[in-house]
Backbone as XML, in Angstrom:
<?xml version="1.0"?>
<chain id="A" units="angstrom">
  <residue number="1" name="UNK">
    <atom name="N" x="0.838" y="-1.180" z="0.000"/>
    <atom name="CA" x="0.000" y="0.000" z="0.000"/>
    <atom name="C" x="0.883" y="1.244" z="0.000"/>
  </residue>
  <residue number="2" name="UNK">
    <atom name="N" x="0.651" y="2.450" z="-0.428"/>
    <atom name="CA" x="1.034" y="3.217" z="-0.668"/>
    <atom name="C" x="1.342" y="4.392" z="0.884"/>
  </residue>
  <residue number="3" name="UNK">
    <atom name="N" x="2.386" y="4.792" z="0.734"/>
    <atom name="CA" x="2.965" y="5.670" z="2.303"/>
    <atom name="C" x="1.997" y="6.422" z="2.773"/>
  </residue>
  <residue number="4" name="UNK">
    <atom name="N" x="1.766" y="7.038" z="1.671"/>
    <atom name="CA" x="0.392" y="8.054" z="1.701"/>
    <atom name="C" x="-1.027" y="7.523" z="1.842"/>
  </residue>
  <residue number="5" name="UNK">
    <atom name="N" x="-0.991" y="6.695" z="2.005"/>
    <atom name="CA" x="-2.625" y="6.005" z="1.955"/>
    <atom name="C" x="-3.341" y="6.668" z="3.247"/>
  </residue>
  <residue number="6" name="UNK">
    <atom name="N" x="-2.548" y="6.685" z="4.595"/>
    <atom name="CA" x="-3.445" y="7.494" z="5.293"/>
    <atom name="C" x="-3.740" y="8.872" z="5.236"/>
  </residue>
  <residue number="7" name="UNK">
    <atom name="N" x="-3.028" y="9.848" z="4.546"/>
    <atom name="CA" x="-3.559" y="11.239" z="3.912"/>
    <atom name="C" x="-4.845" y="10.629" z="2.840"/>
  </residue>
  <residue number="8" name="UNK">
    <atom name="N" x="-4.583" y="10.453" z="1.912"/>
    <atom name="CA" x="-6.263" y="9.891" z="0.998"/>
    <atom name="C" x="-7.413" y="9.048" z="1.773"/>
  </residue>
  <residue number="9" name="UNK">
    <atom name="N" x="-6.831" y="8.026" z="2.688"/>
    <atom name="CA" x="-7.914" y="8.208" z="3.225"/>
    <atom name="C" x="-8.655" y="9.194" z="4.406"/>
  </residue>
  <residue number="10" name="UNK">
    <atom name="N" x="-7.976" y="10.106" z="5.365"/>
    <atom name="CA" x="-8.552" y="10.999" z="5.442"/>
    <atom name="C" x="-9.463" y="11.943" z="5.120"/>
  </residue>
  <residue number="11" name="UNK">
    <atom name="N" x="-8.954" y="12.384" z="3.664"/>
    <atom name="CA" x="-9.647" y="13.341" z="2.597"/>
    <atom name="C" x="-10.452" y="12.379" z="2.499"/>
  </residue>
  <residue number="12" name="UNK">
    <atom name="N" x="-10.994" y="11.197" z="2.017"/>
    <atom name="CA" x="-11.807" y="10.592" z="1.629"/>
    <atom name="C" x="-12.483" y="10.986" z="3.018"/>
  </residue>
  <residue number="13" name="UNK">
    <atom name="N" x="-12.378" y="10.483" z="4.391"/>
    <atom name="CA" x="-13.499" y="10.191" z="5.446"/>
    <atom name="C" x="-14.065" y="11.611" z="5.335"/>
  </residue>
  <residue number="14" name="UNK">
    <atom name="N" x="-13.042" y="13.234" z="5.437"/>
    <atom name="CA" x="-13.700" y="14.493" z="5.414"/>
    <atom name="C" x="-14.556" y="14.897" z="4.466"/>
  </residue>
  <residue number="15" name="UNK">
    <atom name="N" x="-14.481" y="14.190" z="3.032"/>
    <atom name="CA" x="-15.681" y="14.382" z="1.929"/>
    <atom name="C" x="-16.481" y="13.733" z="2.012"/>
  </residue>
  <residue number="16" name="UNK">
    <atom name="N" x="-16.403" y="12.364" z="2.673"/>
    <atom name="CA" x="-17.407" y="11.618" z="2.761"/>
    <atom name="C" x="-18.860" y="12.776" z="3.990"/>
  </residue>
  <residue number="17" name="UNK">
    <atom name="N" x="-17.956" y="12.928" z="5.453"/>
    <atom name="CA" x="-18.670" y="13.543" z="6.304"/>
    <atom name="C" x="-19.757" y="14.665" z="5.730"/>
  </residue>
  <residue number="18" name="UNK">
    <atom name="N" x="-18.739" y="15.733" z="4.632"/>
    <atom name="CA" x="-19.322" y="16.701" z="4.537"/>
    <atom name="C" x="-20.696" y="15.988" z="3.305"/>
  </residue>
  <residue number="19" name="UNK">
    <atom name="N" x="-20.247" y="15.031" z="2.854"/>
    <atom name="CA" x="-21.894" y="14.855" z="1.601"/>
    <atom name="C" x="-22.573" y="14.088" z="2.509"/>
  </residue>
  <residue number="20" name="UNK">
    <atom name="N" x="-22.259" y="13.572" z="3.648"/>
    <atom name="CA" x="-23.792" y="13.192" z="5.310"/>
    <atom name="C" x="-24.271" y="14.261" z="5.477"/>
  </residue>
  <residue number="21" name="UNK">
    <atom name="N" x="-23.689" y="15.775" z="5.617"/>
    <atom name="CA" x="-24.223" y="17.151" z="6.194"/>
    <atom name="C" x="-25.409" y="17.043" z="4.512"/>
  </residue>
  <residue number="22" name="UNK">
    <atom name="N" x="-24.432" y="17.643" z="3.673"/>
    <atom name="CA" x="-25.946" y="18.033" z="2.618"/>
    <atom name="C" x="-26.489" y="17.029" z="2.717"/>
  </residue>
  <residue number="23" name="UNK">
    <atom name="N" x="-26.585" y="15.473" z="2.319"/>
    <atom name="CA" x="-27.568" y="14.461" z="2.234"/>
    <atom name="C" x="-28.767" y="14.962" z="3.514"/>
  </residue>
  <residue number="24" name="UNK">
    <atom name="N" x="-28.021" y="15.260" z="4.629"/>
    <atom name="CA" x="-28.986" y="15.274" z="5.558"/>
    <atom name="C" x="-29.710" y="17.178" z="5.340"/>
  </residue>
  <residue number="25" name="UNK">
    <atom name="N" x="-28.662" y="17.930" z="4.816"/>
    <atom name="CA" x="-29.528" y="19.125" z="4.598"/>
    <atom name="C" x="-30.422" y="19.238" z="3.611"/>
  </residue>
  <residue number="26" name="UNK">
    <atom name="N" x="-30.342" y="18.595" z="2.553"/>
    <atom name="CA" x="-31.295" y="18.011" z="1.218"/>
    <atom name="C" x="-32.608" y="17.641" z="1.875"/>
  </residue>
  <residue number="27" name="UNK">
    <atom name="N" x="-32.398" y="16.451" z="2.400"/>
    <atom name="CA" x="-33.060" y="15.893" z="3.221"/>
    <atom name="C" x="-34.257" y="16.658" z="4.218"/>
  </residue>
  <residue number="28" name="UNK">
    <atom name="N" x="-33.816" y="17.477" z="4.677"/>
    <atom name="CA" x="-34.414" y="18.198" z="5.448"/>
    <atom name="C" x="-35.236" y="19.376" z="4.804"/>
  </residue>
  <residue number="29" name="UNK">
    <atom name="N" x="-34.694" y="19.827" z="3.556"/>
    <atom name="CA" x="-35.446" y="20.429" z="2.575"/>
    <atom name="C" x="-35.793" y="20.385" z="1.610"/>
  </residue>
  <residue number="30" name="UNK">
    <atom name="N" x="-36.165" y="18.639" z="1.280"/>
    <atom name="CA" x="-37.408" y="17.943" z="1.173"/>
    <atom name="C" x="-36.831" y="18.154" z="-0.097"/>
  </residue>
  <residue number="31" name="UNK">
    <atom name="N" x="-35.287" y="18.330" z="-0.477"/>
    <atom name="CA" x="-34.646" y="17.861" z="-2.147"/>
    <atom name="C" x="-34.364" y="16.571" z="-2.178"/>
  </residue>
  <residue number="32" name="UNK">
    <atom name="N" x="-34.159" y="16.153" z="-3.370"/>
    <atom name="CA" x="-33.317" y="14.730" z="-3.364"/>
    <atom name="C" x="-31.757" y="14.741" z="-3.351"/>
  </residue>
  <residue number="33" name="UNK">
    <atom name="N" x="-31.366" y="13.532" z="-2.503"/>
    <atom name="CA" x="-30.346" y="13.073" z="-2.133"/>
    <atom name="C" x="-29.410" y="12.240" z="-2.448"/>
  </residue>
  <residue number="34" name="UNK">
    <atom name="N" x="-30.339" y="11.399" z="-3.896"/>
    <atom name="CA" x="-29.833" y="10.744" z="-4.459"/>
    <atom name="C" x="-28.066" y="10.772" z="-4.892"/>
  </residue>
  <residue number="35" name="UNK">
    <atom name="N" x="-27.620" y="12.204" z="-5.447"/>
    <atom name="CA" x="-26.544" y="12.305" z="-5.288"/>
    <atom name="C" x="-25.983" y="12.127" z="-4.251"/>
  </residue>
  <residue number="36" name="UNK">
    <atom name="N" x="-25.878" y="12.561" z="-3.523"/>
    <atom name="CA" x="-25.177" y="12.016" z="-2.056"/>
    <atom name="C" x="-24.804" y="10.642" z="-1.486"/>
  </residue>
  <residue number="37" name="UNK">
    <atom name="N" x="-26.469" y="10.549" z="-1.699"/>
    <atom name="CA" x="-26.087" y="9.091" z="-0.955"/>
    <atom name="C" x="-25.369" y="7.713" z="-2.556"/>
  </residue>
  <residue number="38" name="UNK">
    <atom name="N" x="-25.374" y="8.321" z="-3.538"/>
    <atom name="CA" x="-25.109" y="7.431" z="-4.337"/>
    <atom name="C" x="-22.789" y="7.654" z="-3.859"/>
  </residue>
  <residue number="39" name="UNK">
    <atom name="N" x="-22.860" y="8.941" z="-3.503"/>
    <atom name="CA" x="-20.846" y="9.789" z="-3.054"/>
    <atom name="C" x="-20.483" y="8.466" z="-1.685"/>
  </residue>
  <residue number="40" name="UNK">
    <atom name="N" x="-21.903" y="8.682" z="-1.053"/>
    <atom name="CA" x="-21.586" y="7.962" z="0.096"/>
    <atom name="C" x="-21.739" y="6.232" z="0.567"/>
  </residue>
  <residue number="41" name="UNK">
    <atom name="N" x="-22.305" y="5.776" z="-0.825"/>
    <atom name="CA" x="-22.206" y="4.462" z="-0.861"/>
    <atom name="C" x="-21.025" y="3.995" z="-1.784"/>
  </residue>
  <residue number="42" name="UNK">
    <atom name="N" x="-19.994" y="4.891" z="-2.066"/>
    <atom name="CA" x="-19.043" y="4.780" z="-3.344"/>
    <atom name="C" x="-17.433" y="4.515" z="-2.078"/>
  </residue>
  <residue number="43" name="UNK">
    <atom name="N" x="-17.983" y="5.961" z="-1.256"/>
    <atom name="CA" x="-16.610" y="6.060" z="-0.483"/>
    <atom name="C" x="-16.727" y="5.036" z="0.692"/>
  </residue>
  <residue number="44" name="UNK">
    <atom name="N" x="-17.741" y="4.193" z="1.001"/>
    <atom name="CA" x="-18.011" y="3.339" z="2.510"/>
    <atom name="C" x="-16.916" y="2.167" z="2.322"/>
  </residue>
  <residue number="45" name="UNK">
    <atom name="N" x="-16.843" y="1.355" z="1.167"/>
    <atom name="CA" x="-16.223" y="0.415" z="1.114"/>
    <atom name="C" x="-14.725" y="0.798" z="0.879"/>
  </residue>
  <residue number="46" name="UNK">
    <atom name="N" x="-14.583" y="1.793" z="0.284"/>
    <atom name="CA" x="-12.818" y="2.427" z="0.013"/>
    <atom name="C" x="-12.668" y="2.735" z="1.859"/>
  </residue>
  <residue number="47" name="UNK">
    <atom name="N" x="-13.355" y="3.277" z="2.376"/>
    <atom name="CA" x="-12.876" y="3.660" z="3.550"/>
    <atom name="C" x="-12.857" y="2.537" z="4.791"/>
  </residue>
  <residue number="48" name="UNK">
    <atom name="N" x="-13.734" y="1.734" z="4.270"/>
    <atom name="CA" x="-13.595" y="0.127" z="5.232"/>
    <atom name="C" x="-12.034" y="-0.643" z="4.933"/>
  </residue>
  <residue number="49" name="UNK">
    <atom name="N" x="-12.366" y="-0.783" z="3.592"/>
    <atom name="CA" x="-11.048" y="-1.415" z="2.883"/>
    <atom name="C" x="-9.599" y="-0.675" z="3.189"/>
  </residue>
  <residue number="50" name="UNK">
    <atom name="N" x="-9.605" y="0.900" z="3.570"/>
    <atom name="CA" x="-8.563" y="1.655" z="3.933"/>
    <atom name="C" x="-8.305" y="1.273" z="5.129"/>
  </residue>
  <residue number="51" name="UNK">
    <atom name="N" x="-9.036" y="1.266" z="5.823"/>
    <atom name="CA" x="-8.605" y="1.181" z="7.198"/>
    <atom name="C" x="-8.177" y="-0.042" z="7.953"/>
  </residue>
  <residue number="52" name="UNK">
    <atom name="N" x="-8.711" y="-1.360" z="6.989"/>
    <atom name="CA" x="-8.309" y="-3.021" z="6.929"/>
    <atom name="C" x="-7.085" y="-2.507" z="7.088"/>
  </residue>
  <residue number="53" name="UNK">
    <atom name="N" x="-6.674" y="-2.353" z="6.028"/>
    <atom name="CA" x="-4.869" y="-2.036" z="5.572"/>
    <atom name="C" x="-4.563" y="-1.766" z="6.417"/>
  </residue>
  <residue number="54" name="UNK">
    <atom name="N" x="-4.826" y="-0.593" z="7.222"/>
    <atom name="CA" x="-3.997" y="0.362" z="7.830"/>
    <atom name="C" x="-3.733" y="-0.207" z="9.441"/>
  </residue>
  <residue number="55" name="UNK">
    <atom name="N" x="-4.563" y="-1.214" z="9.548"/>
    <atom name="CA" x="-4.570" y="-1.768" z="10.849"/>
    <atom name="C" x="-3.920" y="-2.838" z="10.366"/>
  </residue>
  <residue number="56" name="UNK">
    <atom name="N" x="-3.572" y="-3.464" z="9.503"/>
    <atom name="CA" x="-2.992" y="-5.416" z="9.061"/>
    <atom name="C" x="-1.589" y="-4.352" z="8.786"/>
  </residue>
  <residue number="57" name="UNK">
    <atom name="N" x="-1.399" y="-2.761" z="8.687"/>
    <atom name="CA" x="0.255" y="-2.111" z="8.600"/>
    <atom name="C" x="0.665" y="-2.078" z="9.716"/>
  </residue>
  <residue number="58" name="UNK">
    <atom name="N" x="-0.232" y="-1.562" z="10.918"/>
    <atom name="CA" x="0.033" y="-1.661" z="12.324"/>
    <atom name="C" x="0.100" y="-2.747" z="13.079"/>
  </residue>
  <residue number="59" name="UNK">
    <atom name="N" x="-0.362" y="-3.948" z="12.784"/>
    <atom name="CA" x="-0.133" y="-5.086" z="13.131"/>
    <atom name="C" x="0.997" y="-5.457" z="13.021"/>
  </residue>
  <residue number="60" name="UNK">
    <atom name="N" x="1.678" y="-5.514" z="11.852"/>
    <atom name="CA" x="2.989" y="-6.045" z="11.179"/>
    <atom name="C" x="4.293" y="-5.151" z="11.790"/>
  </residue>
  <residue number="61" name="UNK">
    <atom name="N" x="3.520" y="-3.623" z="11.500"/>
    <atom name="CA" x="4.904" y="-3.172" z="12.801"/>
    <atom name="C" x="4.834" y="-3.049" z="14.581"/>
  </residue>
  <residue number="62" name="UNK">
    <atom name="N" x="3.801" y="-3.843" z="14.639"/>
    <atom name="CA" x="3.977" y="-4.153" z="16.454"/>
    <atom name="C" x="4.651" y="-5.410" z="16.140"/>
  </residue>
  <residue number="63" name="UNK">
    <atom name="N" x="4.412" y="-6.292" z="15.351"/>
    <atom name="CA" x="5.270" y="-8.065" z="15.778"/>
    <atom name="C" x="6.364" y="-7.521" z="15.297"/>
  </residue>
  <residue number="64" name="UNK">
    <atom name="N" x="7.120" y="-6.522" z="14.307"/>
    <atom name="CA" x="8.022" y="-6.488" z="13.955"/>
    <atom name="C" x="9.015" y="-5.499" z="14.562"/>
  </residue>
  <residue number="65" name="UNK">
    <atom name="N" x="8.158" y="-4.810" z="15.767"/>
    <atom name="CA" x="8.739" y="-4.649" z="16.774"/>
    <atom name="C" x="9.447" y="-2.480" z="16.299"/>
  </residue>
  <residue number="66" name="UNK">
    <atom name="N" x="8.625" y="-2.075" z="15.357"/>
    <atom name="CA" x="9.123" y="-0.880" z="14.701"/>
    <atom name="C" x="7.992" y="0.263" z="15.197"/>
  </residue>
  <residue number="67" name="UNK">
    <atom name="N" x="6.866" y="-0.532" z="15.947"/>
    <atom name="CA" x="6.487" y="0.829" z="16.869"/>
    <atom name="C" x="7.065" y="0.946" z="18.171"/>
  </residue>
</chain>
């Protein structure tokens, strides 16, 4: 995985958050959301799958003794 993977996924979790705010401000003024929630069913699995990694990277450097 790439060094940088936890900067992208960041940006990913902060764009994800901010299209929950409009989905839910849409939402609330009775627009559709469809966009949104189509942003936020795109980024759920990149950001599950990011964070697998990022914990099976931290795993490998606790047995390997480099944290």
């Amino acid at each position: 995985m790439e060094t940088n993977w936890g900067s992208k996924l960041g940006l990913i979790a902060d764009s994800t958050l901010v299209t929950v705010f409009e989905r839910n401000r849409c939402r609330a003024n009775g627009l559709s959301s469809t966009s949104q929630d189509k942003t936020i069913e795109k980024n759920m699995p990149r950001l599950r799958e990011g964070l697998q990694q990022l914990e099976a990277e931290l795993s490998q450097a606790e047995q390997d003794g480099s944290v």
